[in-house]
N, CA, C and O atoms as CSV, one atom per row, in Angstrom:
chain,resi,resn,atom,element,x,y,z
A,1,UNK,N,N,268.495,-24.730,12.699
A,1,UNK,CA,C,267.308,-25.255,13.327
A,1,UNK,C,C,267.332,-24.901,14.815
A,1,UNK,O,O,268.273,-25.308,15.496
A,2,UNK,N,N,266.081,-23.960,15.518
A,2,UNK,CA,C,266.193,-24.105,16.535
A,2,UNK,C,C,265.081,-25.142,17.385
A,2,UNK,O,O,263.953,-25.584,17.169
A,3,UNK,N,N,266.234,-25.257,18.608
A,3,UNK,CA,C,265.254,-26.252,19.320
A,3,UNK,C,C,265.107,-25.960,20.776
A,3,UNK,O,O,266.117,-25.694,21.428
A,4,UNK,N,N,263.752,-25.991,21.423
A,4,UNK,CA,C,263.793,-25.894,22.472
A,4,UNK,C,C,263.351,-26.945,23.572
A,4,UNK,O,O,262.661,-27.950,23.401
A,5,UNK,N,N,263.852,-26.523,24.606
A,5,UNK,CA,C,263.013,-27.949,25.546
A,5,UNK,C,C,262.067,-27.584,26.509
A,5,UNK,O,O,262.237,-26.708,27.358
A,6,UNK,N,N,260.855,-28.417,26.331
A,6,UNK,CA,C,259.665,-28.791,26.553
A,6,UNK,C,C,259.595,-29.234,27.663
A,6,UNK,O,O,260.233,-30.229,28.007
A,7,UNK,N,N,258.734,-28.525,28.505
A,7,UNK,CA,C,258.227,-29.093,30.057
A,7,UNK,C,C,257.841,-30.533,29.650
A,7,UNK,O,O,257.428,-30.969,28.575
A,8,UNK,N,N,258.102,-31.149,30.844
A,8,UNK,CA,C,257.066,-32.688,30.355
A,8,UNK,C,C,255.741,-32.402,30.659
A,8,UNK,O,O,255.326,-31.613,31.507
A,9,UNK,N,N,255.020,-33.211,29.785
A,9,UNK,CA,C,253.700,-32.958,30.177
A,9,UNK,C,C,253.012,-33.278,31.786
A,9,UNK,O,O,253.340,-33.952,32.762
A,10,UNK,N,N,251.663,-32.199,31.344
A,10,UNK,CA,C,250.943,-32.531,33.061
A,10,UNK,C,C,250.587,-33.701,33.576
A,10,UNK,O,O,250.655,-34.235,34.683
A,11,UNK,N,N,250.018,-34.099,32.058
A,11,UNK,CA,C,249.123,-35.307,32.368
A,11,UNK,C,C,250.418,-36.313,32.128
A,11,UNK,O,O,250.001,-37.470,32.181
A,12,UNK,N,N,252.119,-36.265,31.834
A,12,UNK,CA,C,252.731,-37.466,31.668
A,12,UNK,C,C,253.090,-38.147,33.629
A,12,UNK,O,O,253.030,-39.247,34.177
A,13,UNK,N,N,253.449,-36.723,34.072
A,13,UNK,CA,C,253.616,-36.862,35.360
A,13,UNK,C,C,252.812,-38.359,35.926
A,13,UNK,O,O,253.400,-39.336,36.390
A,14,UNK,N,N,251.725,-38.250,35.787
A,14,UNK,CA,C,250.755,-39.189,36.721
A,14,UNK,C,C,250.695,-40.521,35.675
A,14,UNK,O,O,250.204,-41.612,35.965
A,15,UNK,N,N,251.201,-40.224,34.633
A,15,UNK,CA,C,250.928,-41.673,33.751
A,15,UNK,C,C,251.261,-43.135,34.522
A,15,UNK,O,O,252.413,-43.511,34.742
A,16,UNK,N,N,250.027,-43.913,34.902
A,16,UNK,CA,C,250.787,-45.144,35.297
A,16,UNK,C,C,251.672,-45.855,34.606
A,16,UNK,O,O,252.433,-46.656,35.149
A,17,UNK,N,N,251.649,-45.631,33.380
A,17,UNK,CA,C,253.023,-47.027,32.652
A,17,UNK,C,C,253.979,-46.152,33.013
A,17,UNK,O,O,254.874,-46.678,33.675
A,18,UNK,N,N,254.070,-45.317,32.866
A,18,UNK,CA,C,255.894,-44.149,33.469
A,18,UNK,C,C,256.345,-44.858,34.313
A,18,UNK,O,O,257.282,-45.641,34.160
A,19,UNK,N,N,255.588,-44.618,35.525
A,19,UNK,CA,C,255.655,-45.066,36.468
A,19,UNK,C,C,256.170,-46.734,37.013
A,19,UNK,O,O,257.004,-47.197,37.791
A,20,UNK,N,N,255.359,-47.135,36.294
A,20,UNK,CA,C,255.567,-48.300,36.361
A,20,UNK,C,C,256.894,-48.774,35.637
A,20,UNK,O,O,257.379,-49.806,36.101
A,21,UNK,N,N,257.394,-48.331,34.836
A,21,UNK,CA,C,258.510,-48.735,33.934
A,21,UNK,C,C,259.812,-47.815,34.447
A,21,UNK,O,O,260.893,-47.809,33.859
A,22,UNK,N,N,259.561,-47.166,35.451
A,22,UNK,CA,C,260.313,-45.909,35.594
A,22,UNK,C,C,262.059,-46.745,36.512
A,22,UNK,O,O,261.567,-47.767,36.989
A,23,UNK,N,N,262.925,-46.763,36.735
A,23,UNK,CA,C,263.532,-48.040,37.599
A,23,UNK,C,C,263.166,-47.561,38.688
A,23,UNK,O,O,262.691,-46.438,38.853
A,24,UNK,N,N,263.415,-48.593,39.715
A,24,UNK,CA,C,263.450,-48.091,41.113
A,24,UNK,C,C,264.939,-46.440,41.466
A,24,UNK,O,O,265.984,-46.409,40.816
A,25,UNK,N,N,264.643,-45.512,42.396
A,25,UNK,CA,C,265.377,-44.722,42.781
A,25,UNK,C,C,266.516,-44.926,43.682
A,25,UNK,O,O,267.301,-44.000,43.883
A,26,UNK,N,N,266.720,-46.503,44.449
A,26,UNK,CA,C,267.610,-46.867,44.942
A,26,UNK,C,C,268.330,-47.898,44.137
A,26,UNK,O,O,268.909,-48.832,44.693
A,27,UNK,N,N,268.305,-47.735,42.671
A,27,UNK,CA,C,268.663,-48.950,41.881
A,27,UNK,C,C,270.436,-48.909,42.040
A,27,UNK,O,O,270.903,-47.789,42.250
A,28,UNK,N,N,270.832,-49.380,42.002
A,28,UNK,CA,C,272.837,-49.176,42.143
A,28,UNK,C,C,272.744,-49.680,40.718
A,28,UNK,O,O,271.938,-50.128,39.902
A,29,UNK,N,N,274.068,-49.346,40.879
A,29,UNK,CA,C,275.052,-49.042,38.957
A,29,UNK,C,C,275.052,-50.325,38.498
A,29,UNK,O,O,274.510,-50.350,37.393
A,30,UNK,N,N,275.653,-52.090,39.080
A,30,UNK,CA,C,274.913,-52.702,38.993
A,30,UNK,C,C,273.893,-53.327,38.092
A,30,UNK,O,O,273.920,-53.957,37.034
A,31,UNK,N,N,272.948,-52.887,38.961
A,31,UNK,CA,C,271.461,-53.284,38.878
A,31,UNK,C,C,271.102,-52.394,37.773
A,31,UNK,O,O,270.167,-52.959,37.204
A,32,UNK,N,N,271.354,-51.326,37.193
A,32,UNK,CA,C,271.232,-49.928,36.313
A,32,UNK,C,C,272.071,-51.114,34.704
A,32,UNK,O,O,271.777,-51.307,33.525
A,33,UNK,N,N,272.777,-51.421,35.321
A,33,UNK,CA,C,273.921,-52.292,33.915
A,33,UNK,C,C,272.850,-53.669,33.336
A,33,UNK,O,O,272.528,-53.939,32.179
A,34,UNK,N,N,272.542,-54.244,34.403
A,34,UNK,CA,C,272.090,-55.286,34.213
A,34,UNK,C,C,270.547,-54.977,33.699
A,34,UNK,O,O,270.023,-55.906,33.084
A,35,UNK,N,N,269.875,-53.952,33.854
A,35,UNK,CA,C,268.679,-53.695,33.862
A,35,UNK,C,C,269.307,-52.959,32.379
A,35,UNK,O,O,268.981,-53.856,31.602
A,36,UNK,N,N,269.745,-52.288,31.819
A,36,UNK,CA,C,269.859,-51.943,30.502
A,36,UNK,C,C,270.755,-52.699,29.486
A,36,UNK,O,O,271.111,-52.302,28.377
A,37,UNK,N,N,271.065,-53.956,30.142
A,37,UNK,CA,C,271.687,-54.928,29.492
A,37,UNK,C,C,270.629,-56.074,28.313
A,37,UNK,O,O,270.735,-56.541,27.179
A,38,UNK,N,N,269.375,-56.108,29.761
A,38,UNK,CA,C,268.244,-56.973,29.371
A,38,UNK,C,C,267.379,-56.288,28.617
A,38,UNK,O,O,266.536,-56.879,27.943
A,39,UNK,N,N,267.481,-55.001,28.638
A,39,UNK,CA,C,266.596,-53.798,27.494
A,39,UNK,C,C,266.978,-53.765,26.293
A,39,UNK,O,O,266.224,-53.611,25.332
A,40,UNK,N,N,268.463,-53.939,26.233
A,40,UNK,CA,C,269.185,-54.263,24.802
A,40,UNK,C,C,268.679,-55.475,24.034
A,40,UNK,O,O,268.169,-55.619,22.922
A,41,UNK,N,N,269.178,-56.733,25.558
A,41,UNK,CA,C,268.753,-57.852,24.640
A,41,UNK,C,C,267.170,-58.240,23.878
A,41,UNK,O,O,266.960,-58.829,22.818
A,42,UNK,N,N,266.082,-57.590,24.990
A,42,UNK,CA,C,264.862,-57.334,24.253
A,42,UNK,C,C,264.562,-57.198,22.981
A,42,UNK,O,O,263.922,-57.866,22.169
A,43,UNK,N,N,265.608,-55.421,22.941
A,43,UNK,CA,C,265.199,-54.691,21.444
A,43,UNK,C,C,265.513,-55.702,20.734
A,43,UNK,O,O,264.647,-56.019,19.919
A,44,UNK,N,N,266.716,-56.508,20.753
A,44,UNK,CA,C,267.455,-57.144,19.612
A,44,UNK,C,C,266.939,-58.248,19.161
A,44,UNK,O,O,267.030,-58.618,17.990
A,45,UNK,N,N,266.306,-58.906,20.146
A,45,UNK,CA,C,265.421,-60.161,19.933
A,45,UNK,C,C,264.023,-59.849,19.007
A,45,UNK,O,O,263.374,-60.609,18.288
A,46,UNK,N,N,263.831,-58.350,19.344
A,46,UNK,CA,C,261.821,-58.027,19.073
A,46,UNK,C,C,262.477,-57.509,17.774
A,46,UNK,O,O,261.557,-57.176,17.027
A,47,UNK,N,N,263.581,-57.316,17.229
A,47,UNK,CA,C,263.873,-56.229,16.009
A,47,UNK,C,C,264.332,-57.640,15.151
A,47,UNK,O,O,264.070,-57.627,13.948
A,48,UNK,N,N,264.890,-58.648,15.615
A,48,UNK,CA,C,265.063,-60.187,14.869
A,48,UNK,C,C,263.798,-60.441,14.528
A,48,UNK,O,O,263.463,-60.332,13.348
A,49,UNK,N,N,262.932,-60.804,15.466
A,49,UNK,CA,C,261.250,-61.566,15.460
A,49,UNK,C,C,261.134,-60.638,14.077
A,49,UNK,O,O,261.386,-61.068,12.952
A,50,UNK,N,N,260.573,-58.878,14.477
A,50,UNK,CA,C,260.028,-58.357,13.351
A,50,UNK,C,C,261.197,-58.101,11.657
A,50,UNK,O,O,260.820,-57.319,10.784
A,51,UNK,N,N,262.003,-58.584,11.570
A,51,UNK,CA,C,262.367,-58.708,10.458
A,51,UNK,C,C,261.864,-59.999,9.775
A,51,UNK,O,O,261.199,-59.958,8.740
A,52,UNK,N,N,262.208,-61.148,10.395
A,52,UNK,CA,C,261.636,-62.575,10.303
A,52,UNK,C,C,260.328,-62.730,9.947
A,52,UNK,O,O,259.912,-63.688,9.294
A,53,UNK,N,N,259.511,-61.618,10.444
A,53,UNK,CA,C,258.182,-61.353,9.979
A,53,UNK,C,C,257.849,-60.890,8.690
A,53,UNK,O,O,256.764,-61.069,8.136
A,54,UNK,N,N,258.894,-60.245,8.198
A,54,UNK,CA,C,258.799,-58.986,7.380
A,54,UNK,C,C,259.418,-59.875,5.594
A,54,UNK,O,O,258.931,-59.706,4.476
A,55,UNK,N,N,260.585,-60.758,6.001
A,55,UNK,CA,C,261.076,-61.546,5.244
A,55,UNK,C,C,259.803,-62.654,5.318
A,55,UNK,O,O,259.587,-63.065,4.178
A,56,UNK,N,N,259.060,-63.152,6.130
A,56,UNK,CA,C,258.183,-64.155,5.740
A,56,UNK,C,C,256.948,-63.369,4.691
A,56,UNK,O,O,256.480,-63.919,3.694
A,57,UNK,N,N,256.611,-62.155,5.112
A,57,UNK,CA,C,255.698,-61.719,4.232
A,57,UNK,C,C,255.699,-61.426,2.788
A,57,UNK,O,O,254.815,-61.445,1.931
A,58,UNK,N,N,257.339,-61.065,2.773
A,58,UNK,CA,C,257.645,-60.854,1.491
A,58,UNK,C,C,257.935,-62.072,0.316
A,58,UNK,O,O,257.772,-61.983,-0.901
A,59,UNK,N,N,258.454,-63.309,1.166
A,59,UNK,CA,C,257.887,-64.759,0.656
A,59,UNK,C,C,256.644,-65.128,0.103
A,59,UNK,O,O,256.349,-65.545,-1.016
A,60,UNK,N,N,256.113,-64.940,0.901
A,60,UNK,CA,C,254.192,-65.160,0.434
A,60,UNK,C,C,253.769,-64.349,-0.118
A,60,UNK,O,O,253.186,-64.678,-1.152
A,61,UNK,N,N,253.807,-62.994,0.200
A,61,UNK,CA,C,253.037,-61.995,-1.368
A,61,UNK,C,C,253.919,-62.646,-2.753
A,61,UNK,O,O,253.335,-62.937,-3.797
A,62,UNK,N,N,255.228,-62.793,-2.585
A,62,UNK,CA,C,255.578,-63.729,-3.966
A,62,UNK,C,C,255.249,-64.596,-4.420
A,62,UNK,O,O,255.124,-64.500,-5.641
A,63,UNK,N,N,254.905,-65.944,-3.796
A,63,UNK,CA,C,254.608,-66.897,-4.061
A,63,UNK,C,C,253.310,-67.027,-4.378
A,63,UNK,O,O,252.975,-67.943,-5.129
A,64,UNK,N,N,252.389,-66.155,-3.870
A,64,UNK,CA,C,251.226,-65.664,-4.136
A,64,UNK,C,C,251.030,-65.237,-5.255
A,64,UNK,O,O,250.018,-65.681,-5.798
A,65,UNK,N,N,251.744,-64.388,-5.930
A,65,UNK,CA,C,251.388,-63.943,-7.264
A,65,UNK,C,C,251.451,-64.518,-8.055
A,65,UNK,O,O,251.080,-64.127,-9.163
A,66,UNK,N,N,252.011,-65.851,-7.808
A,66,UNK,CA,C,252.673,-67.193,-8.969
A,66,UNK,C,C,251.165,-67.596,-9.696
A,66,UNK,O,O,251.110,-68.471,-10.561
């Protein structure tokens, strides 16, 4: 498989959410740890919620068919 790498796009350059989500450029290592510490705990919390979701649905289409 070949693969190559891709300019970023023109229009990603100016994207405000990039931007906005992008860290600060004076962030220290730190602040870089702690800031991808709380990104972890996010995913892990939003990937709990949507299973919890996923197990409740599959409850009720069952119980539903009763």
């Amino acid at each position: 498989m070949i693969r190559t790498h891709r300019p970023p796009s023109l229009y990603s350059q100016d994207d405000p959410l990039t931007n906005a989500i992008r860290p600060p450029a004076s962030e220290t290592e730190h602040e870089r740890q702690f800031r991808l510490q709380q990104e972890a705990d996010a995913r892990r919390i939003s990937e709990t919620i949507d299973e919890e979701l996923r197990l409740e649905k599959r409850e009720y289409d069952k119980n539903r068919q009763i």
